[in-house]
C-alpha positions in Angstrom: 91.0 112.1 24.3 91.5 115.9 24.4 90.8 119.2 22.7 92.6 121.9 22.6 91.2 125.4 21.0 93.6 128.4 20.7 92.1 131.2 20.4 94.2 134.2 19.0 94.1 137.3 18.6 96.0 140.0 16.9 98.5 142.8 17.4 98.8 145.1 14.7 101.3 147.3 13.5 100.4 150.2 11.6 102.0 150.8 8.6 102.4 153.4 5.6 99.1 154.6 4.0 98.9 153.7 0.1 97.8 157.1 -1.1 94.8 159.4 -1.5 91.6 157.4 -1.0 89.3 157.0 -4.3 85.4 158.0 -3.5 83.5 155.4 -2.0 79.5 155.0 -1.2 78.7 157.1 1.9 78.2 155.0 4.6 77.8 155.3 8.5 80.5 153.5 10.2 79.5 150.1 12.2 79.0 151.1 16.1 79.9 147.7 17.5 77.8 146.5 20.4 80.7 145.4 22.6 82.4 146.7 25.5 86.2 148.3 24.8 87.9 145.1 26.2 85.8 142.4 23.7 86.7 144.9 20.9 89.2 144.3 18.0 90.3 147.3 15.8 93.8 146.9 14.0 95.6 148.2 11.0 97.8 146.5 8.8 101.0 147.9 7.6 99.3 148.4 3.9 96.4 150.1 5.3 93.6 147.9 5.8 92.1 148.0 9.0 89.7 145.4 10.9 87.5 145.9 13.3 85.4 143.2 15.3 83.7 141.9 18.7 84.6 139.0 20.4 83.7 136.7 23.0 83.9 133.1 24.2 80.7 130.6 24.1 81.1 127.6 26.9 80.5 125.4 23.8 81.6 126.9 20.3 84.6 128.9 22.2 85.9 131.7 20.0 83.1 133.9 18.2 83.6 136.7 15.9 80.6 139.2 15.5 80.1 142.4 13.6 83.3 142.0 11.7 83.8 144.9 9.2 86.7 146.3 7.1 87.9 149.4 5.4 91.1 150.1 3.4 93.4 153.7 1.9 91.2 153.6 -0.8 87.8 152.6 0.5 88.1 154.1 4.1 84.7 153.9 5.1 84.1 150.8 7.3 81.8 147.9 5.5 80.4 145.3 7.6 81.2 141.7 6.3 80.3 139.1 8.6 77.4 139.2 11.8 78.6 136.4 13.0 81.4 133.4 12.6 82.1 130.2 14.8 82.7 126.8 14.8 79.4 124.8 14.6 80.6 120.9 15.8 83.7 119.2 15.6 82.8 115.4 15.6 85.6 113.0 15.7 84.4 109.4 15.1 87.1 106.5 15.3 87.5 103.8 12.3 87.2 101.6 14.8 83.9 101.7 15.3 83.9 102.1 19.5 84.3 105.4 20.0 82.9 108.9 18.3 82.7 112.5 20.2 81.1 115.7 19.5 83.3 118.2 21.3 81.9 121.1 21.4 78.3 120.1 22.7 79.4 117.0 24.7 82.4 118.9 26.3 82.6 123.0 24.5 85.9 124.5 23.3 85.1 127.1 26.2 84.4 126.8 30.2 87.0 123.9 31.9 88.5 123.4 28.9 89.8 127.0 27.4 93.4 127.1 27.7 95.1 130.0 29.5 97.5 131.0 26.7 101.1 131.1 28.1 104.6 130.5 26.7 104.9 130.8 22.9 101.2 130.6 22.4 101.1 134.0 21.4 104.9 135.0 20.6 105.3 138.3 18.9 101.5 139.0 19.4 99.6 140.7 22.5 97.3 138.5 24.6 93.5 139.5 25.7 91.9 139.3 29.0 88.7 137.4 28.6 86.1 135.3 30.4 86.3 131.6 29.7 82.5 131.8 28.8 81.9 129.1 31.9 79.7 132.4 33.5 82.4 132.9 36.3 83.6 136.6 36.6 87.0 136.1 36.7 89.3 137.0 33.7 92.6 134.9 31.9 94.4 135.6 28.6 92.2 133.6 26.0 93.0 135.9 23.2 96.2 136.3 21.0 96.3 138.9 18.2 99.1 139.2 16.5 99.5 140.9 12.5 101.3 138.2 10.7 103.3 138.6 7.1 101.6 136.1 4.8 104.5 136.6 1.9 104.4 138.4 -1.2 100.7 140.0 -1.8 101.5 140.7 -5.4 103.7 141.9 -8.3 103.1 143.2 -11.5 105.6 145.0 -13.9 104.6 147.3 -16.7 106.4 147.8 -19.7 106.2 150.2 -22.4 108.1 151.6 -25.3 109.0 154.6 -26.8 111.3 156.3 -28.9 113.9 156.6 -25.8 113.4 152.1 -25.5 111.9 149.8 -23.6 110.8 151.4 -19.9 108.8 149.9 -16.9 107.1 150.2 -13.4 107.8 147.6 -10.7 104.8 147.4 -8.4 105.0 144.6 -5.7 104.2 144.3 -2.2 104.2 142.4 0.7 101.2 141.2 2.3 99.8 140.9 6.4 97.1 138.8 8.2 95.3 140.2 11.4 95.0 137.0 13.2 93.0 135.9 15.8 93.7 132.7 18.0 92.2 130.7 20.8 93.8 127.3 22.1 91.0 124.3 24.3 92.5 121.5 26.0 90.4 117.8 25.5 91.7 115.2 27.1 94.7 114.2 24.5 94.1 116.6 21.6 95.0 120.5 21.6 92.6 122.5 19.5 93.5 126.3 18.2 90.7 127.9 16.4 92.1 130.5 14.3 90.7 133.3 12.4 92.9 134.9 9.9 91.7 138.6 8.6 94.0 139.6 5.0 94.6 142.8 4.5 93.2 142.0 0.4 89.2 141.4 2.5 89.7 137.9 2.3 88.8 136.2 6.1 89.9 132.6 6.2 88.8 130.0 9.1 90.9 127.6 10.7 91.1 124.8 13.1 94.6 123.1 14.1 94.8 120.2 15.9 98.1 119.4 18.5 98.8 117.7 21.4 99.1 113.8 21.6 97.4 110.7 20.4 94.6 109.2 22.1 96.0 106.4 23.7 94.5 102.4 22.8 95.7 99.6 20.7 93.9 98.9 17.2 95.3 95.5 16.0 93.5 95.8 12.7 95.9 97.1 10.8 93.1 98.6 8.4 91.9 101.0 10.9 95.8 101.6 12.9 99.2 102.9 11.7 101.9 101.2 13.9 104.2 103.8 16.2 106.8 103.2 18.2 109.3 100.0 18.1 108.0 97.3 15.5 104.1 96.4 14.7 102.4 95.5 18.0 101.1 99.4 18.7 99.1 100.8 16.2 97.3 104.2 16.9 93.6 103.9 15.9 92.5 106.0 12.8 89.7 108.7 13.2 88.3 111.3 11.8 88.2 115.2 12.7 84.6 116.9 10.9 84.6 120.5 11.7 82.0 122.5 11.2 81.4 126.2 10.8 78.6 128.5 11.2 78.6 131.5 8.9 76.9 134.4 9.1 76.9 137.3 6.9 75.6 141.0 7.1 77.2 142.8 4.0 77.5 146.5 4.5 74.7 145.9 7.0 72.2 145.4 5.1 71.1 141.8 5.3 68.9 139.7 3.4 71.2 138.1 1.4 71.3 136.0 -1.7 72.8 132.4 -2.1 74.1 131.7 -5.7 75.9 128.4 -7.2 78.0 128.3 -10.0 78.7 125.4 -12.3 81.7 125.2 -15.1 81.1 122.3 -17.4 82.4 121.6 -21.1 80.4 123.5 -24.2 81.2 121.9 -27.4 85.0 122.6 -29.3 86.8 125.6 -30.5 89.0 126.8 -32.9 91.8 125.6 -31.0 90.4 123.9 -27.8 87.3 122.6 -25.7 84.7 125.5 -25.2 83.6 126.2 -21.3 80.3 128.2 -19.7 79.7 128.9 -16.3 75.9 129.2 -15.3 74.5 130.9 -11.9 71.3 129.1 -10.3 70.0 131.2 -7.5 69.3 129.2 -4.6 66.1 130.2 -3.0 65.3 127.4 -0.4 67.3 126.0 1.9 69.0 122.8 1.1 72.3 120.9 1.5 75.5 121.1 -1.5 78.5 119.1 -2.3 81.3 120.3 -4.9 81.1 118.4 -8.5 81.3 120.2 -12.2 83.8 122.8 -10.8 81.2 124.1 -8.5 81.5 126.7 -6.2 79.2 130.0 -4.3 78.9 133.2 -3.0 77.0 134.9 -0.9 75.6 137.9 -2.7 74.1 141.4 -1.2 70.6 142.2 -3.2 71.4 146.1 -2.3 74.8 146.7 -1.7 77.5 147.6 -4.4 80.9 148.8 -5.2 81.7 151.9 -6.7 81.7 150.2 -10.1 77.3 149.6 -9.2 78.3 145.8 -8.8 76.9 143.7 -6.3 79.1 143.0 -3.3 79.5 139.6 -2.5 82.1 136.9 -1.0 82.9 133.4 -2.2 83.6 130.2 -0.5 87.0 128.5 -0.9 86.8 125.2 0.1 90.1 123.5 1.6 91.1 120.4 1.3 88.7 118.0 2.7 87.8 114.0 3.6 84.4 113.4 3.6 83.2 111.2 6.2 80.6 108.8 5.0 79.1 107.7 8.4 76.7 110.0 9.3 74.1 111.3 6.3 74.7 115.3 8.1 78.9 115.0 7.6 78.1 114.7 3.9 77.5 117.9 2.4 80.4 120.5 1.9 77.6 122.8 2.3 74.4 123.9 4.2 72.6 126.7 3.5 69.3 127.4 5.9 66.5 130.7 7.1 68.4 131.8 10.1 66.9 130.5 13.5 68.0 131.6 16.8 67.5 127.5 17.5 69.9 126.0 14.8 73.4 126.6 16.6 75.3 123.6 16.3 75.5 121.0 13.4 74.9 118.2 14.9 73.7 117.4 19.0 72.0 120.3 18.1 68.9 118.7 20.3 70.7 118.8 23.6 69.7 122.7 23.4 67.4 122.6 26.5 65.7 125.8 24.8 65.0 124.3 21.4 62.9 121.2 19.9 64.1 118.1 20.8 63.5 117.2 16.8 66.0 119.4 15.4 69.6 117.4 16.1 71.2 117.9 12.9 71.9 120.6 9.9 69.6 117.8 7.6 66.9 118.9 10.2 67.2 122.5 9.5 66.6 122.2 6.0 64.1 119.6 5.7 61.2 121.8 5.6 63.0 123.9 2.4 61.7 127.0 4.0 62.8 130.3 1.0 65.8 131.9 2.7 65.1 135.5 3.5 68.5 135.8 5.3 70.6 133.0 5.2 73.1 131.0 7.0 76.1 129.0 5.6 77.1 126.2 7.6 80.5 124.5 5.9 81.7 120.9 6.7 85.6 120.8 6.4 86.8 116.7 7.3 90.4 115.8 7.9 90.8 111.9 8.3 94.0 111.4 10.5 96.2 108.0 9.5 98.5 108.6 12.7 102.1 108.1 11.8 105.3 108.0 13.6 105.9 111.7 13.3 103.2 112.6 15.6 105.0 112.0 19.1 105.2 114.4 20.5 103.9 116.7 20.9 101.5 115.8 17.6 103.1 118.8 14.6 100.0 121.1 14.0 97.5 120.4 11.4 95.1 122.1 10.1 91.5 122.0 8.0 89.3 125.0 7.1 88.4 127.4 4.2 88.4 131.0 3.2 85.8 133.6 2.4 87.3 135.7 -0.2 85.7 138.7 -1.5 84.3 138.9 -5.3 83.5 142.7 -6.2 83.4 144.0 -2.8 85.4 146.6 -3.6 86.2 147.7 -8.0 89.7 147.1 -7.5 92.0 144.8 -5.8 91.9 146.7 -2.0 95.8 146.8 -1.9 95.5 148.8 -5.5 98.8 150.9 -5.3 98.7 154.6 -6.9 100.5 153.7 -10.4 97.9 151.3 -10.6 94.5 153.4 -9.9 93.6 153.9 -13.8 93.4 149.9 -14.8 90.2 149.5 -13.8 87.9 147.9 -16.4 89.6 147.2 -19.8 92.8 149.0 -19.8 94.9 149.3 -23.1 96.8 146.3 -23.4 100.5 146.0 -23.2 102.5 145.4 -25.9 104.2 141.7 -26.1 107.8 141.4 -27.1 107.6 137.6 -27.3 104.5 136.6 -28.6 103.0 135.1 -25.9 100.9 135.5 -23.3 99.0 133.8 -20.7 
């Protein structure tokens, strides 16, 4: 059985600015609390930079801390994230015999951090890092590499006037700042990936490579037969990762946890009627998507130049819950942050915390009101191996995105022709009658 994390990291090029900033909220820029060498600071060809620390844990491997972004228009840096890591990634076998929690029974860093060579970072630039493990000496961990991520958006405007119809093209193509880190388990190959848009939106990944565990499941309820006829079948299991989140918008702290819920409101004129309440979640507690639900993570102090509250929203991916274990349940976690809640579950092998607190059930149970908290999302991926897998296993991936909702009063990639649509702009004129 192996694990493989890739951690990468980005090289950017810098592109063309998009034009003269708009005013934004004064606002001292981040000083990052990491040496030169375990600092990240890119920009993206439209303009938006990233800047970051990073280092490797023994156990959670790639960390991302003080992560903050600016953009043309909003140039002053605004801190997003404290903190961002994997949390557990628990693979349990339908087979009942075996089950793992890789990062605190074996840690995406130490032994098992890859030294990334060949393609692992092609058209990037590789980092010297410490493997975490304690020892002084340095490898390339790191790849960061800017990435184009297709077309960012398009939008044409039309008008008329005595002269005819006349419009305005605006469309763009969009870049990542990514950062990757690749561990080696036994059979699997693990790259944890962190992918920084240039729109604000930060989306986490894990990919899983390498080969399939070796072992013969006859049942062919828990195997998929590879390989010539029916007598091999490679056991099915389960891969629950686990995130730990975070955030520290523009610094501040203190944030505030809300849920949002879309469910049916009577009939209208021409079709069913829809509202979308907010509950404010106060306490900790654990959350699984139904009704359309979704959340953000909301600033009490800090807003964009339109005097709304900055906040970002979680995205959930697609997902298999994995029924065995009551903590793999949730989509969702929200607890008080406590130096002693790092890992999701096996959390009690922490030699410098209470034996009683194993689990991300155990750091909500006593429903303690969150003054700052912290976001811990479950993303399951159960694998039915097939005969496309060998070999090396194609990459697959599970995760989720933080996207931002009114961090900034327009979109951050805004171009100039655009500036003066914010709000309720005068609506264009429609030729055929129908819109959308």
């Amino acid at each position: 059985m192996s694990y493989r994390n890739l951690v990468g990291a980005t090289a950017l090029m810098t592109g063309a600015l998009l034009g003269a900033a708009v005013p934004a909220p004064v606002q001292a820029a981040p000083v990052l609390p990491c040496s030169a060498a375990s600092t990240v600071k890119e920009t993206l060809p439209n303009g938006t930079t990233w800047q970051m620390c990073w280092r490797i844990h023994d156990k959670a491997g790639l960390i991302l801390e003080k992560v903050s972004v600016s953009t043309t228009r909003n140039p002053e840096p605004v801190q997003v994230l404290d903190s961002i890591r994997l949390a557990q990634l628990h693979v349990p076998y339908d087979s009942g015999d075996m089950e793992f929690d890789d990062l605190t029974d074996l840690g995406m860093g130490g032994y098992f951090l890859e030294t990334l060579d060949g393609d692992d970072c092609k058209g990037g630039s590789s980092r010297l890092g410490s493997d975490g493990s304690g020892e002084p000496q340095l490898r390339e961990v790191l790849c960061v590499s800017a990435e184009p991520t297709g077309l960012a958006y398009r939008g044409r405007e039309e008008t008329w006037d005595d002269n005819g119809p006349s419009s305005v093209l605006s469309t763009k193509q969009g870049h990542d700042l990514v950062l990757r880190s690749i561990s080696k388990l036994g059979w699997y190959e693990y790259v944890t990936e962190y992918r920084l848009h240039d729109d604000g939106q930060i989306s986490a990944r894990l990919g899983a490579t390498g080969d399939l565990a070796p072992g013969t499941e006859s049942d062919a309820a828990r195997g998929w037969p590879i390989g010539q006829g029916a007598d091999y079948k490679a056991t099915m299991h389960y891969h629950n990762a686990f995130w730990r989140v975070d955030f520290n918008i523009a610094g501040k702290g203190g944030e505030r946890v809300d849920q949002y819920d879309t469910t049916l409101d009577g009939q209208g004129d021409s079709n069913a009627k829809l509202k979308t309440t907010r509950t404010t979640i106060a306490k900790e507690g654990t959350f699984s998507k139904v009704n359309q639900r979704w959340w953000r993570v909301t600033s009490k102090t800090s807003k964009n130049t339109d005097g709304h509250l900055r906040s970002y929203e979680l995205v959930n991916g697609g997902d298999d819950r994995y029924e065995g274990h009551p903590e793999t349940k949730p989509d969702v976690t929200f607890s008080q942050k406590n130096p002693c809640e790092k890992y999701a579950s096996g959390n009690a092998s922490d030699p410098e915390c209470p034996p009683d607190i194993s689990t991300v059930l155990d750091f909500v149970k006593d429903k303690e009101t969150m003054t700052d908290p912290v976001m811990w999302v479950r993303v399951g991926f159960h694998h039915v191996p097939r005969d496309e897998d060998q070999s090396p296993m194609p990459m697959h991936w599970q995760g989720f995105d933080l996207v931002p909702r009114d961090f900034t009063a327009m979109n951050q990639l805004t171009p100039d022709e655009r500036t003066g649509q914010n709000g309720n702009p005068e609506p264009e004129p429609e030729p055929s009658g129908v819109g959308g």
